[in-house]
Structures are given as structure tokens and as C-alpha cells.
DRENMAR-60375 format. One line per 10 residues: number of its first residue (from 1); their letters; for each residue x, y, z of C-alpha. Coordinates in nm, 3 decimals, always signed. Example, Ala and Ser with C-alpha at 12.3 -4.5 7.8 and 13.67 -1.06 7.14 Angstrom:
BEGIN
1) as) +1.230:-0.450:+0.780; +1.367:-0.106:+0.714
END
This chain:
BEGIN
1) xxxxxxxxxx) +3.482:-3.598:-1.366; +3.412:-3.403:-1.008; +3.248:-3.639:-0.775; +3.385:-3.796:-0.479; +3.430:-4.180:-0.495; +3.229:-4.222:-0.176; +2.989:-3.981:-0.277; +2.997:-4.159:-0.705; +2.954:-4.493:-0.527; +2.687:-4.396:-0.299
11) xxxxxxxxxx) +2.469:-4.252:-0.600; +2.502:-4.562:-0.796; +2.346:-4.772:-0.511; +2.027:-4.575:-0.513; +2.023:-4.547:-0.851; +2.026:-4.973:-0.878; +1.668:-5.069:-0.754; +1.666:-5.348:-0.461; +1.999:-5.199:-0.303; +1.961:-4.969:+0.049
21) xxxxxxxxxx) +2.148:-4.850:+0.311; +2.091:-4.849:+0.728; +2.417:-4.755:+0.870; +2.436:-4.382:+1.024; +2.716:-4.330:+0.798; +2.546:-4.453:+0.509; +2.236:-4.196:+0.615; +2.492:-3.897:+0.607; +2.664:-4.010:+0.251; +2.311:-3.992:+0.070
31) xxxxxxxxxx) +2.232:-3.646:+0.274; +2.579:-3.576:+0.083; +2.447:-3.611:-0.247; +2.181:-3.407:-0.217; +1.905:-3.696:-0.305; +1.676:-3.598:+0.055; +1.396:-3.781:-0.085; +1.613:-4.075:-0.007; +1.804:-3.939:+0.255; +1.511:-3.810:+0.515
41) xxxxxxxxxx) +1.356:-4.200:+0.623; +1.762:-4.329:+0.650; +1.781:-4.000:+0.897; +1.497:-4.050:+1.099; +1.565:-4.360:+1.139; +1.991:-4.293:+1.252; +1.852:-4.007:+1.467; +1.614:-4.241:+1.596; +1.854:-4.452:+1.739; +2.155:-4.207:+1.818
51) xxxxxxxxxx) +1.928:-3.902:+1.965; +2.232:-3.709:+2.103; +2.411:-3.708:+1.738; +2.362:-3.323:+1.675; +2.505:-3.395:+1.313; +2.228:-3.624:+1.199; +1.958:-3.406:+1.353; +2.114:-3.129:+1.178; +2.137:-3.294:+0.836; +1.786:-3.391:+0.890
61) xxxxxxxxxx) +1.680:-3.070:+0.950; +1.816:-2.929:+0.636; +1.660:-3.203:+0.406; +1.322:-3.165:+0.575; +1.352:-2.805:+0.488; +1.499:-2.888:+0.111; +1.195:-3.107:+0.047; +0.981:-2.828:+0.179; +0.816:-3.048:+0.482; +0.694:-2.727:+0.687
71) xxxxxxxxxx) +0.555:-2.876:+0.986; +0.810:-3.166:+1.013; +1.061:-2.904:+0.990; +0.944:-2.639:+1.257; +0.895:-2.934:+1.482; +1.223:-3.052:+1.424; +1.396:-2.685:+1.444; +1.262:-2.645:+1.750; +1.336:-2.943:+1.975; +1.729:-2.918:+1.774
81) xxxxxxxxxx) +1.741:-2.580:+1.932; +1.638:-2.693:+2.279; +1.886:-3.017:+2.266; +2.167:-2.922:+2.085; +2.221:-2.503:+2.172; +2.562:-2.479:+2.101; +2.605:-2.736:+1.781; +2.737:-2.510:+1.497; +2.574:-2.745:+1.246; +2.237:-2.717:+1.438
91) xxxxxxxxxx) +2.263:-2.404:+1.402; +2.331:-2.342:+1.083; +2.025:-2.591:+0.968; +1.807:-2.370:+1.161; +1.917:-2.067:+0.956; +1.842:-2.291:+0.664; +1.474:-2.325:+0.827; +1.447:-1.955:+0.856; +1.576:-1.863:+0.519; +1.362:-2.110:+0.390
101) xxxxxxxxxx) +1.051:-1.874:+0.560; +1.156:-1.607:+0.434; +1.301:-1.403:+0.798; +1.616:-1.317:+0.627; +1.734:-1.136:+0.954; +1.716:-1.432:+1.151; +1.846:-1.619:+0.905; +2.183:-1.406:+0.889; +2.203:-1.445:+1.269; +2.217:-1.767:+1.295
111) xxxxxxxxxx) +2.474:-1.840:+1.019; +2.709:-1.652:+1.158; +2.631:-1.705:+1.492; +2.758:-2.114:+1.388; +3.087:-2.014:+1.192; +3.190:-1.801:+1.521; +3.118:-2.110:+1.707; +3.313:-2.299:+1.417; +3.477:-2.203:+1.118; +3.466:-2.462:+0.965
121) xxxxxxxxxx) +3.085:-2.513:+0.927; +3.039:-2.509:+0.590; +2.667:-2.549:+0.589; +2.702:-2.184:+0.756; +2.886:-2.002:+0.459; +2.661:-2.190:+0.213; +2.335:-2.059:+0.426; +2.550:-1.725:+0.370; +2.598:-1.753:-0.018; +2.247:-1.752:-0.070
131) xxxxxxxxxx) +2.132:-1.482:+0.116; +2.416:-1.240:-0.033; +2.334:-1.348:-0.349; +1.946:-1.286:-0.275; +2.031:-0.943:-0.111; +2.289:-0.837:-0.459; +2.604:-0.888:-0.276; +2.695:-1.101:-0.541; +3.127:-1.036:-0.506; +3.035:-1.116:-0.150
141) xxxxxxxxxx) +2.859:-1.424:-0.226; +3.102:-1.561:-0.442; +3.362:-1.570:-0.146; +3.097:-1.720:+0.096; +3.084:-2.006:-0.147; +3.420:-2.104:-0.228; +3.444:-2.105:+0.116; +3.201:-2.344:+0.135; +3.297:-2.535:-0.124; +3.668:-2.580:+0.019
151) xxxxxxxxxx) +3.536:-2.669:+0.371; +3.309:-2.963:+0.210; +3.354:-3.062:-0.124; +3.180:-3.381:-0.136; +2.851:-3.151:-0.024; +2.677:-3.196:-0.384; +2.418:-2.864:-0.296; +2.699:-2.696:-0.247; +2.905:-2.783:-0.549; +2.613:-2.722:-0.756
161) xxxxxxxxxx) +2.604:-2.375:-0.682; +2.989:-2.374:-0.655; +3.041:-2.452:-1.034; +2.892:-2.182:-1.237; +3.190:-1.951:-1.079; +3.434:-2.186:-1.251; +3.572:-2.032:-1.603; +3.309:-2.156:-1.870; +3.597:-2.430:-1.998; +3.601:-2.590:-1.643
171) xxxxxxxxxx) +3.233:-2.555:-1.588; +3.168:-2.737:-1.908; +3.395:-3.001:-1.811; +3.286:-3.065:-1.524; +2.858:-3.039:-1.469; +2.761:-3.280:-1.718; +2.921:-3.582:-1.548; +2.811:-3.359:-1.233; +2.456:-3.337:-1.306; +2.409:-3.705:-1.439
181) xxxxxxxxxx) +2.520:-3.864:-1.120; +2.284:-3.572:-0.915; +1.952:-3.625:-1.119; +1.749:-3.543:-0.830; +1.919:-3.180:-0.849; +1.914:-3.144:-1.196; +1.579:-3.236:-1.331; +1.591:-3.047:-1.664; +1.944:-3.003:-1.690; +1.910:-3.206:-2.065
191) xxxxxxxxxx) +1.596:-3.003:-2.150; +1.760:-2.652:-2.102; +2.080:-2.751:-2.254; +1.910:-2.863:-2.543; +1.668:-2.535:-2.576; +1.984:-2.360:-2.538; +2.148:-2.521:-2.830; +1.780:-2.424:-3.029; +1.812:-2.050:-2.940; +2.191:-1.976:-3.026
201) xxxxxxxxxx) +2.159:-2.177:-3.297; +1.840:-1.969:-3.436; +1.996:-1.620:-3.275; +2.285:-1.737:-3.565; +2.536:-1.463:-3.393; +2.326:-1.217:-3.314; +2.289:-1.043:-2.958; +1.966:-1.088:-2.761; +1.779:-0.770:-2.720; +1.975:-0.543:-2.864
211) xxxxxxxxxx) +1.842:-0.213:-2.845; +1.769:-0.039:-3.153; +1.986:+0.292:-3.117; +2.147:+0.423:-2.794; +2.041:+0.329:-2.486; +1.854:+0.683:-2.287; +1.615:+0.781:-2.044; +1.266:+0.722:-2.188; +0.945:+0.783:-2.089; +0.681:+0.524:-2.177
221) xxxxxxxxxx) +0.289:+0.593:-2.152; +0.064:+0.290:-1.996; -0.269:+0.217:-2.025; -0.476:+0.119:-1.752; -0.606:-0.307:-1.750; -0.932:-0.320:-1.585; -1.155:-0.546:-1.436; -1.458:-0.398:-1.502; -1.563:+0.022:-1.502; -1.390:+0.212:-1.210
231) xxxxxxxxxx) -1.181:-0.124:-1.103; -0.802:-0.175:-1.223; -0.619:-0.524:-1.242; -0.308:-0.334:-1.388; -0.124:-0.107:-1.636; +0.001:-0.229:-1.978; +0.223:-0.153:-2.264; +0.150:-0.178:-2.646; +0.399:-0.457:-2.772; +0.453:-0.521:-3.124
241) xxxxxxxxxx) +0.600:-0.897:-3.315; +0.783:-0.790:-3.606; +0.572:-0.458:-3.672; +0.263:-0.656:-3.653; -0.071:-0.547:-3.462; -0.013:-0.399:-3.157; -0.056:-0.653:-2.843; -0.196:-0.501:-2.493; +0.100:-0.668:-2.254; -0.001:-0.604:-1.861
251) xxxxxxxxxx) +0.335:-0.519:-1.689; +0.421:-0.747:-1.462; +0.635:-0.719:-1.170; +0.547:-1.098:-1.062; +0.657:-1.240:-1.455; +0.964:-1.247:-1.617; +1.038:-1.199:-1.956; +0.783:-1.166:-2.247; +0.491:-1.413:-2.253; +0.213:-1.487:-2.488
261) xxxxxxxxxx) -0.085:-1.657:-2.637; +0.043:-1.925:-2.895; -0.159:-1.749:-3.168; +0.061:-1.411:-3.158; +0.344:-1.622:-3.236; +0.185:-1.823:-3.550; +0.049:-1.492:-3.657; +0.430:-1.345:-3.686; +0.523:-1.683:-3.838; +0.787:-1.726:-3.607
271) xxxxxxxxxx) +0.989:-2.144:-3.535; +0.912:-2.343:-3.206; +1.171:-2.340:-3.020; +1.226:-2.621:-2.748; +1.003:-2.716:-2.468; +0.993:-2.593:-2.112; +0.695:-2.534:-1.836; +0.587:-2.203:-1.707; +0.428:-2.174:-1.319; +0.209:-1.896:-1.135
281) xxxxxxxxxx) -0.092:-1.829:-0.914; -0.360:-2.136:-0.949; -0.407:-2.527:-0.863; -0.366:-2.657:-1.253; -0.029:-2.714:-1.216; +0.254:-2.598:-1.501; +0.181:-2.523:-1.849; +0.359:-2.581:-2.148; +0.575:-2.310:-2.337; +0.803:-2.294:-2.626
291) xxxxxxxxxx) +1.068:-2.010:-2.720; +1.097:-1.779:-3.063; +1.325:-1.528:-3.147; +1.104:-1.214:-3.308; +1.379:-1.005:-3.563; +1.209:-0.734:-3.454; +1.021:-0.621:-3.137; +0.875:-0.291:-2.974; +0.778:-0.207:-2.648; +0.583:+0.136:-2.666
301) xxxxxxxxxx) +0.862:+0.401:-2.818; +1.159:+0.112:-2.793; +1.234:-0.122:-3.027; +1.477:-0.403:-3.001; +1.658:-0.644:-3.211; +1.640:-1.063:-3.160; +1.380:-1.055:-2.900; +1.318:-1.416:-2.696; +0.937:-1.513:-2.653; +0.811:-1.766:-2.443
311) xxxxxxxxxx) +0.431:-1.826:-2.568; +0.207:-2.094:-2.388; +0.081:-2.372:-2.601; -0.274:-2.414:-2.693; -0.592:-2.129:-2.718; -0.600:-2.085:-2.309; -0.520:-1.740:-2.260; -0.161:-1.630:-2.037; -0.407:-1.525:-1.740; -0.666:-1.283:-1.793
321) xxxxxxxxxx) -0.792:-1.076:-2.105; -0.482:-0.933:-2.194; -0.272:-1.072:-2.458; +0.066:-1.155:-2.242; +0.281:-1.068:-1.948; +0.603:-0.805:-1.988; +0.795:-0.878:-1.708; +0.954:-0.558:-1.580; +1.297:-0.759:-1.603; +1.295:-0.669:-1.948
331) xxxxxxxxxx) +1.386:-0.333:-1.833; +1.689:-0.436:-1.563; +1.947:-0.240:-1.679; +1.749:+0.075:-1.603; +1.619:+0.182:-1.299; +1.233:+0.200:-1.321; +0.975:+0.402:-1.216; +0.613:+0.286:-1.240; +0.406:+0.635:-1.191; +0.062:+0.457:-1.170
341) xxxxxxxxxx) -0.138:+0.753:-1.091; +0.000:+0.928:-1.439; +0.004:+0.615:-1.606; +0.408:+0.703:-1.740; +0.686:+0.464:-1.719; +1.001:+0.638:-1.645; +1.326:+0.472:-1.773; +1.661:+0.609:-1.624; +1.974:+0.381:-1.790; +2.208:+0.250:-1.510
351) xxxxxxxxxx) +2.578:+0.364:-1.529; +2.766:+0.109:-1.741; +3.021:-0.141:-1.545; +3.258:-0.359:-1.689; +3.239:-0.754:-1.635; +3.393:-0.866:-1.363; +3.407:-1.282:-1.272; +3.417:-1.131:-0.923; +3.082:-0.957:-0.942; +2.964:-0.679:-0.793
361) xxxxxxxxxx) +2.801:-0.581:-0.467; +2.542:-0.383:-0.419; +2.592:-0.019:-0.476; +2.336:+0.253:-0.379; +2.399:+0.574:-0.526; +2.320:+0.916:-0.464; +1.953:+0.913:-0.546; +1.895:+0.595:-0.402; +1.961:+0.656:-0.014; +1.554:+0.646:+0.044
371) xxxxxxxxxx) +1.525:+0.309:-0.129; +1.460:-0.037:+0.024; +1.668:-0.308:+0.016; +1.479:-0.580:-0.188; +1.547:-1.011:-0.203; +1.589:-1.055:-0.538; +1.486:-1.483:-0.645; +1.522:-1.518:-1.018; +1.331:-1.262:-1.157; +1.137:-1.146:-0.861
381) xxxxxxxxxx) +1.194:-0.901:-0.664; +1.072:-0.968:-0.229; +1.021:-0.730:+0.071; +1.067:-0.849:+0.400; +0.683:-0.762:+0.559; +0.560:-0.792:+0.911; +0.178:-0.924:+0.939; +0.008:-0.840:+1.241; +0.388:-0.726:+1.456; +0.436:-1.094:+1.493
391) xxxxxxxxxx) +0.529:-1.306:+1.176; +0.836:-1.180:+0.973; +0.845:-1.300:+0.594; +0.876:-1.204:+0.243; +0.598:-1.003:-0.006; +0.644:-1.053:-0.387; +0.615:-0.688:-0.585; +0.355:-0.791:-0.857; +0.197:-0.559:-1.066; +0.006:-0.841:-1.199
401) xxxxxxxxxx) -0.141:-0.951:-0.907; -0.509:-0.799:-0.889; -0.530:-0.858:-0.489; -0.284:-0.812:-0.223; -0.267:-1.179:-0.056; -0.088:-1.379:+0.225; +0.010:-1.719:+0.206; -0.289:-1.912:+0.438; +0.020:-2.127:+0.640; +0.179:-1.774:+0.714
411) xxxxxxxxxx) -0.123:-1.567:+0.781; -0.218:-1.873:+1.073; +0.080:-1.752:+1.248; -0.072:-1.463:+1.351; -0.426:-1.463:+1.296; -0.739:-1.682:+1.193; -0.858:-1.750:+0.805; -1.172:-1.852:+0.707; -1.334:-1.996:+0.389; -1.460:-1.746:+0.121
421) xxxxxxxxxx) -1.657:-1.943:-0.169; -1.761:-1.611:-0.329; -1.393:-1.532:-0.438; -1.257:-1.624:-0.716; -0.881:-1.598:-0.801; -0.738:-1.720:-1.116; -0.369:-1.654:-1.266; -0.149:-1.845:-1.496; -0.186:-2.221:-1.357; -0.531:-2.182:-1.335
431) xxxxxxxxxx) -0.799:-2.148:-1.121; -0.740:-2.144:-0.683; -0.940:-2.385:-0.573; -0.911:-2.334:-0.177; -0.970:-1.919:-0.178; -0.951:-1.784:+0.295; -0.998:-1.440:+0.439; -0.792:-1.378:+0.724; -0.959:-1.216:+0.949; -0.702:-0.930:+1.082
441) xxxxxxxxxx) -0.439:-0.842:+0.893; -0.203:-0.531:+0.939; +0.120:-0.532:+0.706; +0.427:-0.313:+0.768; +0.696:-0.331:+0.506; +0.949:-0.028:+0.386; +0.883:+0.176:+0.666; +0.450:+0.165:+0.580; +0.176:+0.014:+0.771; -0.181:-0.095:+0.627
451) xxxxxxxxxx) -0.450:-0.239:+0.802; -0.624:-0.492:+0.540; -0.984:-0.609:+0.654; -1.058:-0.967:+0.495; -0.706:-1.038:+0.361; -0.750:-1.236:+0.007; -0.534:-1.605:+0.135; -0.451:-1.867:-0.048; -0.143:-2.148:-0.058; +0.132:-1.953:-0.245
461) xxxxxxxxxx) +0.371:-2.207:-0.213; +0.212:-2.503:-0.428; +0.477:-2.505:-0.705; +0.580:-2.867:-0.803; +0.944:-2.788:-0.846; +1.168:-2.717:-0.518; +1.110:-2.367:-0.383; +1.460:-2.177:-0.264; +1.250:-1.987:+0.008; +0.841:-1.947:+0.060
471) xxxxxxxxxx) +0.655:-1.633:-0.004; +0.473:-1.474:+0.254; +0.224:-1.292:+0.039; +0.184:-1.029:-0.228; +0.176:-0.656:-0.259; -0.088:-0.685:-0.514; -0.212:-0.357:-0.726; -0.413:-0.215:-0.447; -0.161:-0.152:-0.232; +0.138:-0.048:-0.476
481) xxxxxxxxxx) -0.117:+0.159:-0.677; -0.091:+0.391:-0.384; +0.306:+0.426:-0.460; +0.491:+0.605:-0.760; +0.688:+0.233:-0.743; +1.071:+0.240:-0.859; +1.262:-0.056:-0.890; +1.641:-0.102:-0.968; +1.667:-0.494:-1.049; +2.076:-0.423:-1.070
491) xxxxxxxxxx) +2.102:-0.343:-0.696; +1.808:-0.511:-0.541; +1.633:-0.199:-0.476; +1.309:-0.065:-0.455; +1.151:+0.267:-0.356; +0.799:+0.341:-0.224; +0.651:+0.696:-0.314; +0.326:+0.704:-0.129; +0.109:+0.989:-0.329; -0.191:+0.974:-0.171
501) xx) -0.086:+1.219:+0.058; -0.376:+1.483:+0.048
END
């Protein structure tokens, strides 16, 4: 079992009701485990009362930024900066601050500005991990965190992400016992295990979307999603369950995988599998989804074998009039170009590479020297975007989103919003119940400027699980419908065609 006898014990005590902890020490051992909820009010309070520790302030820091406490943590960044300059672990939390907002370049500075100082801040090759891995430097990440790992061991956010580089025996030794004595960083560790279990056991051997016949460039027609006559929400593909009726799928950028109403699952007759909660644009928090396995499934001219649905429970439609979301991380091991003015998706397979444990690093080949280097979270794929020449963050790609938007917290940085109760704005979660305008708002990103009178602005950041970094905005359909759009999800890259030239 991998956990620290301090670090074992200390979990234990506030897993027992009635037992708690004042000492300084005792404030840095639950920081250790990762539970901040618990940790910040122990590390106010040590801070409090030793105001020239630079290690508490820093630990603070960094669980005020896990826990996603903007304000507290800007305040707190700040006033670190001024008091403790040349602190290495001060340092290094404030790169944690300004990864967290999404100014990757900052973010990179001050990491290794505090390993320079000292090496052995580990805090400053775990900051590092994460934005290699964002960036798809992934052999590059992978040394960043062993690193890590070997300075501080007993740092349970950075064994977490330290174990799935173990060999799968070791791995499975070792994050059960892992995750059940870090709850608070696991919170559906039982729930995916066991819909894992569901899927390989209904999968019985066979490969997850395996592509019926070879793998070649393809050329897929889309058809346009619209609001009403003359306005567009998106472009779509024709999906089919098991050669059923063909389903109108709105390709989605913003969405990952394939998911649909409940009723084009029960219409294919396809099993339930598991349980898990799907998120997106809207106040009505997460919904519930299950998992099937489709023999059969095809995607315009493709068709593929063992295909994995997620489909949301209940009549409620996925978002809009459409019957699902394709998330364009079905296609990842092509590169992808989105021609909306043609309506044609264009489907160039990536050179094959052998599996590595080392991983790869990003690799830009020959055709890609005009791309953009893209933040790649999950299955979404970021921009880093200057608003107004002032505030730096990052811009989710979404095909599916019908408006380009900024994130009301970061469009106050550099200019006013104001209430709009004539907009609307509805996506997976729900309805937005707090729609803004801002009033000016010029965005730069991959070497392009707009100017955007009345901004759509809304909180973008109201998911209910933790959040790795916050998104700035979204490049919405009426800005990338401007672009012939290609993405490569391999290499984190992404290409902006602007053909509205004449």
C-alpha cells in the first residue's frame, strides 16, 4: 500500500468526526494529502500567526487555487509576491494561480523561474507536468513528474498523477488503497471502475471503434444546423445505430465522444451500461448518462465496429433540436479539416507510431508549420486569446457553441458587462440564468484580431467538479465559421484558414 505513515495517519484523523488539528505542522500534513477543503481554515489560521512562513503562504495559495477560490486567491498571489520575492515555493504557487487562469506563458515563467532558484521545488516540476502534458509534450511531461514525484512523495496531487506512468501491474496495486485513503481526490474512482468492468465485459474481446476496412483519407459532406432561415448554430453529420434511421449529430468541437437522446438507444435495443454525469453550458447542474456498445455504427461514409454511446437519461433533449453531439475526438487519429463554407469534412489519417510508455512529444510536420499550438484538457482543445491587449487566457474551439462568449469574471478584467434579459443561452445543463454583454471586446488569438460589439458573457466556470484551469471564453460558430478550421488532436494543433478574404 503507497501512502506515507504520516500522511495514512493524518487522513484517518479527518476521516474520524470530532478529531482536528491546530499545529502549523499539522496544517502542512493535511495540505499533503490533498484534502484543501480541510486544509485552507488550518492555513489561514498557521499563516495567521507565523506571517513570515513563505511555506504556509505558499501551500495556501495553491489550495485556494485547487478549490477554485478566485478572489481569495488573486488577493493572496499578490501580497505572496510582494512579501516573499525570492521563495521558490511562492513562486511556484503563483504559477499554479496563473495556470489555473489560463496565461500559460506566465505560468511557464514562473515554474522555472522557482526550480532555478531551487531544484528541489517540487511543486515547480509538478506546475511543469501539467502544462507539457496540456501543450502534447507528453515524453516531456512524464520526466517533469517523476521528478516531482521523487522530490516529494508524500505530495498526494502529485502521486495521483504520478501513478498512471507505473506499469499497469504496479498501478493496480497500488491506487486502490491510494484512492480510498484520498476520497476527496477520487470522487468516482468506484463508479468508473465499475462502468469499466460493464463495458469490457459487454465489448466481450472486441476492440472499440474499430474501423470497418482500412483506415484513408475521406471526405465527409455536412449539413448545415440552423437556428432559424439564414442563421446557423452548426454543421452536422448523418449517424446511424446499427443501420437504423439516420440521426442528424451537430459536430462538436466543445463535446467529446458520441452523445444522445435516451430514445435512440431503446430504439436500437441496446443494454444500460453503468452510471456517470455529463456537464456543459447552463445553471441545471449535471445530467445523468449511461454507456452502450452499438455492433455497428456509421458516421456519414465510415462505419465502425463496437461503438461506445453515452445517451442522457430521460425525454430532455442533448441541447438543442438535433438528435446528439459527435465530438470531433472521434476523429483524433486524423488530422481534420472542417471546410464550413463547402460544408466537407476532410479526413487526412496521421502517420502510424508505435507505443511507447515514454510518450511522445509534440511533432509538427511538414504541412503543419502554419498551425497553432493548441492546450489540449481532456477532450478539448484551448487557444491562448488576448481580450481587449490586456487579459491573457484560454478560448475553447466549439463548433457547438452558437455564440462566441467570454467568461463575465474574465471579461471584468478589461472591460465593463452589463445585464441582457433579452438573451437567452441554453446548452446541455440547461438554461443560463445570469446572461451580460460586455461592452468592448476585441479578441486576438492565432495571429487574428476581431472587434466583437456586445460580447455574449456568462460564468463559464460553474462546473461542480474541480476545474484543472478556467476558460476564458469561446470561439463560438461565428467566428470559426469565418475559418476553413483544421485540427490535429495528436499534436495539439490547430490551423486557422480565414476565407473571407474578398
Amino acid at each position: 500500500m503507497y501512502v506515507s505513515w504520516p500522511t495514512f495517519f493524518f487522513c484517518l484523523m479527518y476521516l474520524i468526526p470530532g478529531l482536528h488539528v491546530e499545529k502549523t505542522d499539522d496544517a502542512l500534513t493535511v495540505y499533503k494529502t490533498g484534502n484543501y477543503e480541510a486544509a485552507i481554515p488550518l492555513l489561514e489560521a498557521a499563516a495567521t500567526k507565523a506571517p513570515k512562513d513563505p511555506i504556509l503562504h505558499a501551500a495556501l495559495l495553491s489550495a485556494l487555487v485547487y478549490e477554485g477560490k478566485v478572489d481569495e486567491a488573486s488577493d493572496a498571489a499578490d501580497a505572496d509576491a510582494a512579501e516573499f520575492p525570492d521563495s521558490p515555493e511562492v513562486i511556484a504557487a503563483c504559477g499554479e494561480f496563473a495556470f489555473y487562469m489560463g496565461d500559460m506563458p506566465e505560468a511557464e515563467k514562473l515554474f522555472k523561474s522557482a526550480y532555478k532558484l531551487k531544484e528541489q521545488t517540487a511543486r515547480a516540476y509538478y506546475g511543469l507536468y501539467r502544462l507539457f502534458k496540456a501543450a502534447s509534450l507528453y515524453r516531456t511531461a512524464r520526466l517533469a513528474i517523476l521528478r516531482a514525484h521523487e522530490i516529494d512523495p508524500d505530495d498526494a496531487l502529485i502521486t495521483r498523477s504520478w501513478l498512471p506512468y507505473l506499469v499497469p501491474e504496479k498501478r493496480k496495486e497500488l491506487e486502490p488503497p491510494f484512492a480510498a485513503a484520498h476520497p476527496w481526490l477520487y470522487k468516482h474512482f468506484e463508479q468508473e471502475r465499475d462502468n469499466e468492468v460493464e463495458v469490457v465485459h459487454e465489448l466481450n474481446n472486441r476492440k472499440l471503434f474499430e474501423l470497418d476496412g482500412p483506415r484513408a483519407e475521406s471526405t465527409l459532406h455536412l449539413v448545415p444546423i440552423l437556428y432559424g432561415p439564414g442563421r446557423i448554430r452548426g454543421v452536422g453529420l448523418q449517424f446511424k445505430i446499427n443501420g437504423g434511421r439516420p440521426l442528424r449529430m451537430l459536430l462538436d468541437t466543445g463535446a467529446s465522444g458520441i452523445l444522445v437522446k435516451e430514445s435512440a438507444v431503446d430504439k436500437a435495443e441496446l443494454n444500460h451500461l453503468g452510471s456517470s454525469e455529463a456537464w456543459g453550458i447552463g445553471d441545471g447542474g449535471t445530467r445523468k448518462v449511461f454507456g452502450s456498445i452499438a455492433d455497428i455504427c456509421e458516421i456519414g461514409s465510415l462505419k465502425y465496429k463496437a461503438c461506445l454511446i453515452r445517451a442522457t437519461e430521460g425525454k430532455r433533449g442533448v441541447s438543442g433540436d438535433e438528435d446528439g453531439l459527435l465530438g470531433a475526438d472521434v476523429f483524433s487519429d486524423y488530422v481534420i479539416q472542417i471546410d464550413f463554407q463547402n460544408f466537407l469534412l476532410h479526413l487526412t489519417p496521421l502517420p502510424p507510431r508505435p507505443p511507447t510508455p515514454q510518450g511522445y512529444d509534440r511533432s509538427i510536420g511538414p504541412d503543419e508549420k502554419d498551425f497553432t499550438p493548441a492546450f489540449r484538457f481532456g477532450h478539448a482543445l484551448f487557444v491562448t486569446t488576448v481580450l481587449n491587449s490586456k487579459s491573457r487566457g484560454l478560448f475553447l474551439i466549439d463548433t457547438g457553441g452558437g455564440l462566441p462568449t467570454v467568461d463575465t469574471t474574465f471579461a471584468r478584467l478589461s472591460t465593463k458587462v452589463r445585464g441582457n434579459q433579452f438573451m437567452h443561452v441554453r446548452g446541455v445543463s440547461g438554461e443560463v440564468k445570469e446572461v451580460f454583454e460586455a461592452d468592448k471586446a476585441v479578441i486576438e488569438f492565432a495571429g487574428f484580431r476581431q472587434r466583437n460589439i456586445g460580447l455574449t458573457s456568462f460564468n463559464l466556470n460553474n462546473s461542480p467538479e474541480h476545474q484543472e484551469v478556467r476558460m476564458a471564453g469561446i470561439l463560438g460558430m461565428p467566428v470559426l465559421a469565418l475559418f476553413r478550421l483544421t485540427l490535429d488532436y495528436r499534436n495539439g494543433l490547430v490551423k486557422f484558414d480565414y476565407t473571407l478574404k474578398h
